[in-house]
VOGU-3710 file (C-alpha; in Angstrom, 3 decimals, decimal comma):
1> xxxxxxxxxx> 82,573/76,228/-8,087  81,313/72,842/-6,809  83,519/69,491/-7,459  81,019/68,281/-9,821  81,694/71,390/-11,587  85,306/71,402/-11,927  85,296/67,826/-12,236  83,416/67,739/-15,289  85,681/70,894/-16,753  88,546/68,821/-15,541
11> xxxxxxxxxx> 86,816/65,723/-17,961  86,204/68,156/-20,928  89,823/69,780/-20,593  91,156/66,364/-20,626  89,449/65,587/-23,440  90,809/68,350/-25,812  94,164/67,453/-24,786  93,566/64,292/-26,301  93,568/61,994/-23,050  90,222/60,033/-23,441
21> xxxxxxxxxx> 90,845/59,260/-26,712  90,895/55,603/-28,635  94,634/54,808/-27,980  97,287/54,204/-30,528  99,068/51,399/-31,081  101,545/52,689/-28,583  100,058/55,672/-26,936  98,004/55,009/-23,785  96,010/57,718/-21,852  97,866/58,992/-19,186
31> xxxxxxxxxx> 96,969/60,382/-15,810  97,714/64,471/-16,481  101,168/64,937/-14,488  101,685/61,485/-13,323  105,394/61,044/-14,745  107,398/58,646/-12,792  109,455/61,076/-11,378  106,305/62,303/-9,447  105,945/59,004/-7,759  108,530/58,272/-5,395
41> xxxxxxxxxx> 106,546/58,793/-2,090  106,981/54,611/-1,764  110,235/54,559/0,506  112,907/52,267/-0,398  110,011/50,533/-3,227  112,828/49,661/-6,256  115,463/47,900/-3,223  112,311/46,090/-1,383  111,382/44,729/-4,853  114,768/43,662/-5,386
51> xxxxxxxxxx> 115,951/41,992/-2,145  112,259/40,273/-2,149  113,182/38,978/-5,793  116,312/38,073/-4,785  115,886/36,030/-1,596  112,949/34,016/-3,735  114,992/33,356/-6,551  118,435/32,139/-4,224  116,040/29,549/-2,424  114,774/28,790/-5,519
61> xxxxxxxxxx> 117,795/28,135/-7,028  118,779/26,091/-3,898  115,889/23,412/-4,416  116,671/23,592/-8,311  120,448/22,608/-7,618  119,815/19,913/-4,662  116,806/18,343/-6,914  119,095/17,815/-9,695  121,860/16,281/-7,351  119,486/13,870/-6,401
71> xxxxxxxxxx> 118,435/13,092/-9,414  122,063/12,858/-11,561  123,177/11,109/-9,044  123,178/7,642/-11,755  122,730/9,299/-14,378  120,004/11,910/-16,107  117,710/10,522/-18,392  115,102/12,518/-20,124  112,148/11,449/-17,851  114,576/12,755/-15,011
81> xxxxxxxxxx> 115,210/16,062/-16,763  111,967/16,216/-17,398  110,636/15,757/-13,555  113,312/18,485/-12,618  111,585/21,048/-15,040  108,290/20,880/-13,536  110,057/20,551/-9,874  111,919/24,316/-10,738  108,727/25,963/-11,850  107,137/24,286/-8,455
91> xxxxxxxxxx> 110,001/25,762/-6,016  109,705/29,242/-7,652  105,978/29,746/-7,072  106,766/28,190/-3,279  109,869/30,266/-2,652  107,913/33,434/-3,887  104,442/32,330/-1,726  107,673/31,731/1,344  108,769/35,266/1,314  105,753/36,787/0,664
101> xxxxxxxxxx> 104,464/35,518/4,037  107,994/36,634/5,719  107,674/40,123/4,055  104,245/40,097/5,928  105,492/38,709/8,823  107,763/41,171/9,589  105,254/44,812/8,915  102,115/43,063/10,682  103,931/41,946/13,566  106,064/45,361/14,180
111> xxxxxxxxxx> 102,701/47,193/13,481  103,724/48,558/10,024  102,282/49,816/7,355  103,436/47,654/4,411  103,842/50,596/1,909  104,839/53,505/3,736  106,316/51,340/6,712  105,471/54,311/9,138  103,056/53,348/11,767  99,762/50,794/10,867
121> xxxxxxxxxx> 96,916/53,162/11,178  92,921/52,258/9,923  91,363/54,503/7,115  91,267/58,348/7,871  87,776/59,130/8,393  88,273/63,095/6,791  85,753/62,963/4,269  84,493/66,256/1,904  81,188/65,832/1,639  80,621/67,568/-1,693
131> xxxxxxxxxx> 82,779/64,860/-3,529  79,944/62,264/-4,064  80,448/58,412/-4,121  78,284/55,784/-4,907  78,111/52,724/-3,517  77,144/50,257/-6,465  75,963/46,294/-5,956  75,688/44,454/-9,144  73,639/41,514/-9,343  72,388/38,177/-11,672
141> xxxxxxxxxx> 69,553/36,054/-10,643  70,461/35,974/-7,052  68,248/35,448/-4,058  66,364/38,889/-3,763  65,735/38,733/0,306  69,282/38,128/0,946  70,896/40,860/-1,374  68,443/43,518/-0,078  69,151/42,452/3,834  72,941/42,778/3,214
151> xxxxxxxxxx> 72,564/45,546/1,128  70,374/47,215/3,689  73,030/46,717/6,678  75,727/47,920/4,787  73,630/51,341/4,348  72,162/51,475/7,615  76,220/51,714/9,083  76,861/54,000/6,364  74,412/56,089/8,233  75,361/55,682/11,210
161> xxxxxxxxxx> 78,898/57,187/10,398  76,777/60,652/9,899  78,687/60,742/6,405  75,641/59,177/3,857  75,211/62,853/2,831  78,364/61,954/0,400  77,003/58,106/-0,996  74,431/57,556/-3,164  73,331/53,724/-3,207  72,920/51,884/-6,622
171> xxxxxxxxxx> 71,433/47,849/-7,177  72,595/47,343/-10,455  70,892/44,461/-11,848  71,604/41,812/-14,796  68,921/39,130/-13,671  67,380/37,175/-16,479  64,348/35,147/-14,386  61,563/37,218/-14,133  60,294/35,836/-10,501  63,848/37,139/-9,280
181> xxxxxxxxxx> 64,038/40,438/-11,389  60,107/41,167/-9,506  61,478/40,031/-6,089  64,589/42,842/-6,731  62,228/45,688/-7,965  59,881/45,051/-4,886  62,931/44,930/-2,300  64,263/47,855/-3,941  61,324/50,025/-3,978  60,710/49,034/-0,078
191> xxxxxxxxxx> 64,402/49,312/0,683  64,427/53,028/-0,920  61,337/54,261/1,155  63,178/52,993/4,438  66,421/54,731/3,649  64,907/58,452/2,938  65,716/60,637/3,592  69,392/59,973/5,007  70,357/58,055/2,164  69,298/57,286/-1,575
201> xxxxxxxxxx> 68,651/54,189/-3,585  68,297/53,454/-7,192  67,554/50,619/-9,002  68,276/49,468/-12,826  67,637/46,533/-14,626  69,295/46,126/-17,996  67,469/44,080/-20,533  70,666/43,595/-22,762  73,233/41,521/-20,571  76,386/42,146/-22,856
211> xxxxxxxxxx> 79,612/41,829/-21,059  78,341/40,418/-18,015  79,630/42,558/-14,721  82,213/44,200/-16,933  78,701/45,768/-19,139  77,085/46,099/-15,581  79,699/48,683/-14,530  80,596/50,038/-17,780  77,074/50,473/-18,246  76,483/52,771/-15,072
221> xxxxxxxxxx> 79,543/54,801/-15,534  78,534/55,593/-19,018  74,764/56,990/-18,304  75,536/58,390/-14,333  79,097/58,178/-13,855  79,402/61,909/-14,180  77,810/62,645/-10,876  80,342/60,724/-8,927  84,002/61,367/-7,869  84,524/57,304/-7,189
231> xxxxxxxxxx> 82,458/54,166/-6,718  82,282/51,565/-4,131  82,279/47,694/-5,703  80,653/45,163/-3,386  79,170/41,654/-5,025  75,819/40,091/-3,426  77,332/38,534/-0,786  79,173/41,743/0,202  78,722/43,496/3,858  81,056/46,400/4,499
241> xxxxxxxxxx> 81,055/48,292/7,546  80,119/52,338/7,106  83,517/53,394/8,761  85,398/50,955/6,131  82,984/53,110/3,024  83,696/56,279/4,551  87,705/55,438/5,061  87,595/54,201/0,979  86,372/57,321/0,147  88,598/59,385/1,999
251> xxxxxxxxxx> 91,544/57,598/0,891  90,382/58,447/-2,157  90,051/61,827/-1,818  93,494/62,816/-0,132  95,724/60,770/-3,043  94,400/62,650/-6,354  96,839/60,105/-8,112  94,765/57,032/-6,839  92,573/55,233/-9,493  91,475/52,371/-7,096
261> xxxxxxxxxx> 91,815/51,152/-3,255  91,454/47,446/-2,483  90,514/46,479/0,669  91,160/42,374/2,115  87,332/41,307/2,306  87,192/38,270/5,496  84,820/35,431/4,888  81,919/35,264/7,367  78,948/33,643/8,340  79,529/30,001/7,516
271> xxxxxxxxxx> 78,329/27,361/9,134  79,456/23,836/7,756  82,560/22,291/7,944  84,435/23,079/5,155  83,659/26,674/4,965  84,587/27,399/8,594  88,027/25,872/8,400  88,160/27,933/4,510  87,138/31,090/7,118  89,355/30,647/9,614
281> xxxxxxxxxx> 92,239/29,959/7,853  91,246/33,100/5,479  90,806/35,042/8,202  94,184/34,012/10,467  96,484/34,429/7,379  95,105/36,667/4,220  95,420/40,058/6,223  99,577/38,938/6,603  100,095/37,845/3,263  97,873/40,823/1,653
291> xxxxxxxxxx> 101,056/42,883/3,861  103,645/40,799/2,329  102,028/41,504/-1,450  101,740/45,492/-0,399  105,491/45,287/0,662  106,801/44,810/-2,864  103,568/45,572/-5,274  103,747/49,007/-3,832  101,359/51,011/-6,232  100,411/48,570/-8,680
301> xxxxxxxxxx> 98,521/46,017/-6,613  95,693/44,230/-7,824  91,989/44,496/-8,207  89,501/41,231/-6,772  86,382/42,898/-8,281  84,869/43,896/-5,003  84,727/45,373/-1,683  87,413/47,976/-3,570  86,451/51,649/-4,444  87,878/53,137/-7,863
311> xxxxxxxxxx> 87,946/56,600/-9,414  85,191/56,730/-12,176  86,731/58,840/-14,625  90,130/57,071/-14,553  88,036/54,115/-15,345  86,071/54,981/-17,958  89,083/56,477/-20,061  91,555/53,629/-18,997  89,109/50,593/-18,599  87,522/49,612/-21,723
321> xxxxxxxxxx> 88,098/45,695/-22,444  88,752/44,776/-25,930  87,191/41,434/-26,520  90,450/38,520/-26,950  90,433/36,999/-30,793  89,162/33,408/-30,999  86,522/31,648/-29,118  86,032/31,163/-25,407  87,295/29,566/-23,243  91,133/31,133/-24,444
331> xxxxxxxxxx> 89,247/33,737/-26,443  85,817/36,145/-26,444  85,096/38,373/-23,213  87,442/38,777/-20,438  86,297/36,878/-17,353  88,570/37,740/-14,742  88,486/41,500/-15,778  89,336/42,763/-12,304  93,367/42,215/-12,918  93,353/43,419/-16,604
341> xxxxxxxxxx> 91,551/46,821/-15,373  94,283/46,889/-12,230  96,981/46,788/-15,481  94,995/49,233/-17,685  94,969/51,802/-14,341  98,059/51,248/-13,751  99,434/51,517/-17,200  97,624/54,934/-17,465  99,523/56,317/-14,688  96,853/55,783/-11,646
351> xxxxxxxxxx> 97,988/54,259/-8,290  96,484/51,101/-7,643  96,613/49,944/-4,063  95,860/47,399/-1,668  95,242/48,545/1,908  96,260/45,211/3,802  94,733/46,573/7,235  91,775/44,470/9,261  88,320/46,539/8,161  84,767/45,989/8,251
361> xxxxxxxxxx> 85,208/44,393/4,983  83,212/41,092/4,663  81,990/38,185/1,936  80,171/35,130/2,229  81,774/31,746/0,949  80,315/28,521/-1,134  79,188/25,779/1,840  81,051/22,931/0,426  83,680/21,601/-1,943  81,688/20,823/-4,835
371> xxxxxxxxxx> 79,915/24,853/-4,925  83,562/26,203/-4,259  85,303/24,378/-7,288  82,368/25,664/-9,167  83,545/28,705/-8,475  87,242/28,134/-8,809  86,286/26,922/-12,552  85,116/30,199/-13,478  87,974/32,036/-12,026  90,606/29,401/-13,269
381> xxxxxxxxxx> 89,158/29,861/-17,140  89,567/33,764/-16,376  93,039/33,314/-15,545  94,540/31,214/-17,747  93,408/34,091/-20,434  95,688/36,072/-19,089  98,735/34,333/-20,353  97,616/35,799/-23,805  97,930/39,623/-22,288  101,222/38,335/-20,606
391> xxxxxxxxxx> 103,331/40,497/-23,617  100,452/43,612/-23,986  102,091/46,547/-24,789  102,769/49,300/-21,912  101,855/47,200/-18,806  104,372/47,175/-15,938  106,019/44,296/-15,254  104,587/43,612/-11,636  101,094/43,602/-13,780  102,444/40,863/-15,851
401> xxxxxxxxxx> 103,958/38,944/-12,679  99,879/38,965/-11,602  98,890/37,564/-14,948  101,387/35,214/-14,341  101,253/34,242/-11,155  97,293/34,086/-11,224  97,091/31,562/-14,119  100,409/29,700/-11,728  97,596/29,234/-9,258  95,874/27,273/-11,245
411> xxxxxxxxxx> 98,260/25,363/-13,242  100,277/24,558/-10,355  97,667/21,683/-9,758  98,222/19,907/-13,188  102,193/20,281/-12,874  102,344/19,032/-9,473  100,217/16,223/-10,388  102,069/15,169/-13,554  105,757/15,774/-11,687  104,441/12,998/-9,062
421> xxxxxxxxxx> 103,161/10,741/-11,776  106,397/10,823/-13,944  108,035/10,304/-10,570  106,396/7,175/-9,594  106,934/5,797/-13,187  110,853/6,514/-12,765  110,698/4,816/-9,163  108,947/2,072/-10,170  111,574/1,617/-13,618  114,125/2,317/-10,851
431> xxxxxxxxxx> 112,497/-0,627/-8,884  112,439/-3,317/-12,166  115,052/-2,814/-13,745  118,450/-4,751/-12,734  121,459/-2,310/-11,707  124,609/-3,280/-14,221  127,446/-3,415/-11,576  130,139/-3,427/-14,889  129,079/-1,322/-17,725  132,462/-1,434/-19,660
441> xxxxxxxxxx> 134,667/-4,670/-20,647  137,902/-5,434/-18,275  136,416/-3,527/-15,967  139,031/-4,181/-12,485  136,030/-2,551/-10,219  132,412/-2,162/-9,835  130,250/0,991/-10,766  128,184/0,815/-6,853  124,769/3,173/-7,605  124,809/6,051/-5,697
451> xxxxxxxxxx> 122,018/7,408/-3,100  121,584/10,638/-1,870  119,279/9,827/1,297  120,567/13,087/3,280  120,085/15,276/0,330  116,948/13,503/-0,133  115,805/14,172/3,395  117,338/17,733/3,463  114,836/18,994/0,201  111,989/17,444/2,229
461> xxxxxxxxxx> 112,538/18,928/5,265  112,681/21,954/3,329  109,808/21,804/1,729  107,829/21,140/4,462  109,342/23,878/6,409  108,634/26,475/3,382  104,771/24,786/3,469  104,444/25,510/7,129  106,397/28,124/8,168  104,019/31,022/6,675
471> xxxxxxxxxx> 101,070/29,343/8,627  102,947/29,361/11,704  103,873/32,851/11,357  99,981/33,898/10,941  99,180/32,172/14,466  102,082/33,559/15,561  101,032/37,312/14,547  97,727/36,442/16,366  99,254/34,920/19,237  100,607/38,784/19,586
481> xxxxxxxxxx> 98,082/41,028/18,974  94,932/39,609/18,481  94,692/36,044/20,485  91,220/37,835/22,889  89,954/38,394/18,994  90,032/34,724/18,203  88,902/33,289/21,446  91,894/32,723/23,448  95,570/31,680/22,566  94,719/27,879/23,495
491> xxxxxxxxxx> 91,379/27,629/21,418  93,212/29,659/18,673  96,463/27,359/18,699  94,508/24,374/18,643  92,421/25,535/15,791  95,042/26,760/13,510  96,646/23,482/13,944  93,416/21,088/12,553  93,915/23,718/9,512  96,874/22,807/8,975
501> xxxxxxxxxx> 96,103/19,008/9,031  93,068/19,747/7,036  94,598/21,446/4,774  96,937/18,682/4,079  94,334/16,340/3,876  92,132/18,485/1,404  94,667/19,404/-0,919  94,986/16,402/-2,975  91,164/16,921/-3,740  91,773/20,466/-4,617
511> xxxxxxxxxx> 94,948/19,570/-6,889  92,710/17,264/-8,595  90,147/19,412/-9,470  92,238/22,396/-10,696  94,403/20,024/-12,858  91,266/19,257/-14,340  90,089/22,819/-14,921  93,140/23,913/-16,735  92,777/20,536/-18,801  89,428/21,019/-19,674
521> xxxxxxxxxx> 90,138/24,694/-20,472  92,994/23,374/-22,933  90,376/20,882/-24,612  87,805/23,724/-25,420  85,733/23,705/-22,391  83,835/26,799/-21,553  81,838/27,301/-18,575  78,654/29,360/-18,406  77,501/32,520/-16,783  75,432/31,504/-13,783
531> xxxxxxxxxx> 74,881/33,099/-9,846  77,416/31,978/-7,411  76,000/29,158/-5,027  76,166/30,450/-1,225  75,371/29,362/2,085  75,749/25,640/3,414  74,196/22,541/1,981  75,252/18,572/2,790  76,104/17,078/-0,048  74,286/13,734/-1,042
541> xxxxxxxxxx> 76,670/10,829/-1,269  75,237/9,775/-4,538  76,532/13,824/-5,350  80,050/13,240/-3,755  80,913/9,916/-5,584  79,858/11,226/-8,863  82,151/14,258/-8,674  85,251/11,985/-7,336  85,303/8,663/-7,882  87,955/8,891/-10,683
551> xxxxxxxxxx> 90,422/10,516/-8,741  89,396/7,912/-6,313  89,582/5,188/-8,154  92,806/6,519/-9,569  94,394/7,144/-6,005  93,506/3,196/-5,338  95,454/2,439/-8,476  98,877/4,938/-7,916  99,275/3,414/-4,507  98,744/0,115/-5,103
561> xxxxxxxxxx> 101,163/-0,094/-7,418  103,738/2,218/-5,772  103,483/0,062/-2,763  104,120/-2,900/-4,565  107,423/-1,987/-6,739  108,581/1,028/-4,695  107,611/1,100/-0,982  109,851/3,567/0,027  108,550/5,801/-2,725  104,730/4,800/-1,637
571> xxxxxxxxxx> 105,592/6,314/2,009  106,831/9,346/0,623  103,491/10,041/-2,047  101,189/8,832/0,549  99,528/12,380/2,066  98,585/12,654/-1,571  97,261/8,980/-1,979  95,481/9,679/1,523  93,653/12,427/0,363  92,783/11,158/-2,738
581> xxxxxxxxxx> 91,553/8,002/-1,485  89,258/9,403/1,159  88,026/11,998/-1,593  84,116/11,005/-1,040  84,109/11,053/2,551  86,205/14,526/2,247  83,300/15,963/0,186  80,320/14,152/1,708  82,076/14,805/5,856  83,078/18,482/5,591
591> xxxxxxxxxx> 79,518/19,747/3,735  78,029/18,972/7,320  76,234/21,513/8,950  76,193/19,572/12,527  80,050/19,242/12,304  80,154/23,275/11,769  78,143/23,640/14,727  79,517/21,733/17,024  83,283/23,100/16,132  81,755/26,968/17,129
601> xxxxxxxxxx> 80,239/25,684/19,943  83,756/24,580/21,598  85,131/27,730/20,262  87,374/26,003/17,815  87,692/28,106/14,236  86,011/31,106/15,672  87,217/34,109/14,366  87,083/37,862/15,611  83,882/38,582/13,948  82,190/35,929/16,063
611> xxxxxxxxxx> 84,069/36,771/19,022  82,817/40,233/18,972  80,217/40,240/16,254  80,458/43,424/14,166  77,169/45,740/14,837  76,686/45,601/10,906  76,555/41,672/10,709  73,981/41,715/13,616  72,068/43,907/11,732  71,993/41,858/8,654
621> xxxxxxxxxx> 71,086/38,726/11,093  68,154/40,710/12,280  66,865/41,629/8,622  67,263/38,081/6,950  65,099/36,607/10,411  62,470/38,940/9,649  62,509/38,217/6,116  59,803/38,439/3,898  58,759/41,023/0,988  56,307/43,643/1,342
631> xxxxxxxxxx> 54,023/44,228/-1,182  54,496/47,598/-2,963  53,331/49,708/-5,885  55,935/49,366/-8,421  57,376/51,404/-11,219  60,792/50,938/-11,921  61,517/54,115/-13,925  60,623/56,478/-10,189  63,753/54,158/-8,908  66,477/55,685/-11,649
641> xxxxxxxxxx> 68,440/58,673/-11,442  66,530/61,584/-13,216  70,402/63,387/-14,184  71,749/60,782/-16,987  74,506/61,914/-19,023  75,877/59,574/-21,586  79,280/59,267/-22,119  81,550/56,852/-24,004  84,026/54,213/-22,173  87,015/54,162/-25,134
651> xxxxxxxxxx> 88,228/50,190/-25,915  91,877/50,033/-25,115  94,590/48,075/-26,907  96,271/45,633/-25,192  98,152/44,235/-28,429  101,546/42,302/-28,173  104,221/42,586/-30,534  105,477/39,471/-32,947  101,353/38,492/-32,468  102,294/37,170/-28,659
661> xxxxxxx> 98,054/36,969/-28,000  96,740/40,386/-26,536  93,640/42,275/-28,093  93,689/45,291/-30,343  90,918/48,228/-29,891  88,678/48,375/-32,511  89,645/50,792/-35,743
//
């Protein structure tokens, strides 16, 4: 019997036993046999989670205790309680974001693998070819020549691995402009010819766009999902190397309890400013702190919605998003659906992981700030839905910590922003007002206000350090293993220390704009479906004051008038007020090409894959600088699979009790 064969008995026998079902309120479908007693292959997973929960909440509880000793120090009014609030929920996400780098620290720089802390090894390469694959790209409206030339380079390594036997390739397409959706079917058609017969492409264009990339996906796995054991996500922008597919696929295969793999995708091929410092410091730390997230996530890490493989049939019976009640942007469709499909896998019994190793695993990144907090809007509306599945029936806990700490990401911004602004409005009351040396009547002595300038200095000092420290550990980690990668240990050293200073300089910018995302969100603001804006592009000044003169003019304003009733406090806020301030020349200065060039040229910011460039991203060079689309007889129906089997993707629940938000399935 073949695998398709017994896979799709497998499906059927699942079926009568009820598994693929429309959930009850409180009955989920399970993976057959995965009970939680068979799932304690994770060494030492239940202690790890609680000394890593317990290290971030004593430092947080440090900052929490020596913030309100400063601050009671004459007294707690409510504007001071008020700033200490915000301050707590501040520490915890930095204590947490701490040990997560030291967690990652420690297993990248002994060579461990952060789950099973034997030995780091790459993927296993022991693939059955009979179990079929597909690699699957889903696009909207984007730029036909460059999807087809990355496309094509990620499926010319594929066959280079001698493996394509086991992939099938699949351009799934939501474009709406015509010009484009002509461009695709003409790149397709040429593409397929020049694959055959190692490897084989389809192409479908749906006419109905419902659900966006969520109906993209669904919409395959529903008419040809049957013919595959997993799929392969990658977005338009996506290269993957064929040793990295083949290794997804494998892992796959050995762990029959694994519903999806994620892989750390590395930014390449930028060129300005901005988006080389973004890919450097990407590059330098995310590999680390994806190992400190493995260390205590275990099996239920979390999906990015590409460059990840995931095991069709456990998502078509476990996936199926239930639209949220109201209207966008807190209700409607799911945006960010990858982390509410890591919870439904999860929830159903599947192993979700995150393999934190360095792969042939690469994305492309927005040139500049503006196209980048484009971007960040999208995701940042996505996530703050998530608060509204934070009580969903039957998710674990480290799913809700995700929801959580995803829409923290985001709301950080506005809570930082408003904790310094209540701040200077207590040091500048502080400043005005007159200090009352006797407060009672016959008093024999004075009441002397109190100051807490070590304590002061001490929280700062910590702060910083807890800022820093996980940065310095990255370049450290490199500095051991992998200094030839980046260029050297001087160039490297030197580099990761401009990100750091850039990074401090950019972040006020950044802070701004999120705070305004989650504000906007709050008001009713919904953002629209559009294709992601790639490559570099200098940004017109008339463009950069537009989209910051209020936090500009605003910065002006908070330091003007910190300096002039509270100078001490002015000294303190002013990398913020720096930032701020300089906010045009920020956006308009690191959107340069020239400055991107010149940095690679002295071999600052390089990173490995420029070092040694990867033979897939010099293939994809080669394709986009001969360019150009053939003409070709066209006919898209020759470019579908001729084996279509429809089958349904059930709508889960994910409900709350006491009406805490969630989404029921439909009756």
């Amino acid at each position: 019997m073949s695998w398709n064969d017994a896979h799709k008995r497998s499906r059927v026998d699942d079926q009568k036993a009820g598994l693929a079902g429309v959930p009850e309120e409180n009955a989920f479908p399970r993976q057959p046999g995965a009970d939680e007693a068979s799932r304690q292959r994770i060494p030492f997973l239940a202690l790890r989670r609680l000394v890593f929960f317990t290290l971030a909440g004593l430092t947080a509880l440090q900052g929490a205790y020596m913030m309100l000793d400063i601050l009671r120090a004459n007294g707690l009014t409510l504007l001071e309680l008020t700033i200490w609030s915000l301050f707590v929920v501040m520490f915890i996400w930095l204590s947490v974001s701490f040990w997560m780098g030291i967690a990652g620290f420690l297993v990248v720089a002994f060579r461990r693998d952060p789950v099973s802390l034997g030995p780091a090894r790459p993927l296993d390469q022991s693939l059955d070819l009979e179990r079929r694959t597909a690699l699957v790209m889903p696009v909207y409206n984007e730029d036909a020549e460059r999807v087809i030339a990355g496309l094509e380079a990620t499926c010319r390594s594929l066959i280079e691995t001698g493996k394509a036997a086991a992939f099938d390739v699949y351009l799934l397409s939501d474009t709406t402009d015509e010009a484009i959706a002509a461009d695709e079917l003409r790149a397709a058609t040429m593409l397929r010819r020049r694959l055959a017969p190692d490897l084989t492409l389809y192409y479908r264009r749906r006419e109905n766009n419902v659900g966006r990339k969520v109906g993209n996906l669904s919409d395959f796995c529903c008419r040809w999902g049957h013919l595959y054991e997993s799929m392969i996500v990658i977005d338009a922008d996506s290269v993957m190397g064929g040793r990295t597919l083949v290794g997804m696929a494998a892992a796959m295969q050995a762990n029959p309890r694994l519903g999806l793999l994620q892989t750390v995708p590395l930014p390449v091929r930028s060129n300005t400013l901005f988006s080389r410092f973004l890919q450097f410091a990407s590059t330098l730390h995310s590999p680390m702190l994806a190992a400190g997230q493995s260390v205590w996530q275990g099996d239920t890490a979390n999906y990015w919605g590409h460059n990840a493989i995931l095991r069709i049939s456990a998502f078509v019976e476990s996936c199926g998003l239930p639209p949220l009640p109201g209207k966008a942007p807190m209700g409607g469709e799911i945006l960010s659906h990858d982390f509410v499909e890591a919870a439904l896998l999860r929830r159903a019994g599947w192993e979700v992981r995150l393999h934190a190793g360095v792969e042939e695993s690469f994305e492309e990144l927005p040139g500049n700030i503006i196209d980048y907090a484009k971007r960040d809007r999208r995701w940042c509306q996505g996530n703050m839905q998530h608060l509204r599945l934070l009580f969903s029936r039957g998710l674990h806990w480290v799913n809700r910590l995700h929801f959580l700490f995803g829409a923290l990401a985001f709301m950080a911004s506005l809570l930082w922003i408003v904790m310094l602004l209540l701040s200077s409005v207590d040091a500048v009351l502080l400043a005005v007002s007159k200090v009352q040396f006797f407060t009672q009547n016959y008093q024999l002595f004075p009441e002397w206000p109190e100051s807490r300038v070590a304590m002061i200095a001490s929280l700062l000092v910590i702060t910083v350090i807890m800022l820093v420290v996980p940065k310095l550990l990255g370049l450290t980690v490199a500095l051991m293993h992998r200094r030839k990668e980046f260029g050297g240990g001087l160039k490297l050293t030197v580099s990761a220390l401009l990100e750091i200073v850039y990074s401090i300089l950019l972040a006020p910018l950044m802070m701004a704009f999120h705070a305004w995302f989650v504000v906007s969100i709050l008001a009713g603001r919904t953002v629209s479906w559009s294709s992601q804006s790639r490559g570099g592009r200098l940004i017109p000044w008339g463009e950069a004051w537009r989209r910051t003169w209020s936090m500009t003019l605003l910065g002006v304003a908070w330091g003007a008038l910190s300096y002039y009733y509270a100078p001490l406090f002015f000294w303190w806020l002013s990398p913020v007020l720096l930032g701020m301030v300089a906010s045009v020349l920020l956006v308009r200065f690191t959107s340069s090409i020239r400055a991107g060039e010149w940095l690679r040229r002295h071999g600052l910011m390089c990173i490995p894959a420029e070092v040694q460039e990867p033979r897939v991203l010099r293939r994809l060079a080669g394709l986009e600088e001969a360019g150009g689309l053939a003409d070709s007889a066209l006919d898209a129906e020759r470019l579908l699979p001729r084996e279509e089997h429809r089958q349904k993707m059930p709508i889960q629940s994910l409900s709350a009790p006491f009406g805490l938000g969630g989404a029921k399935a439909p009756e």
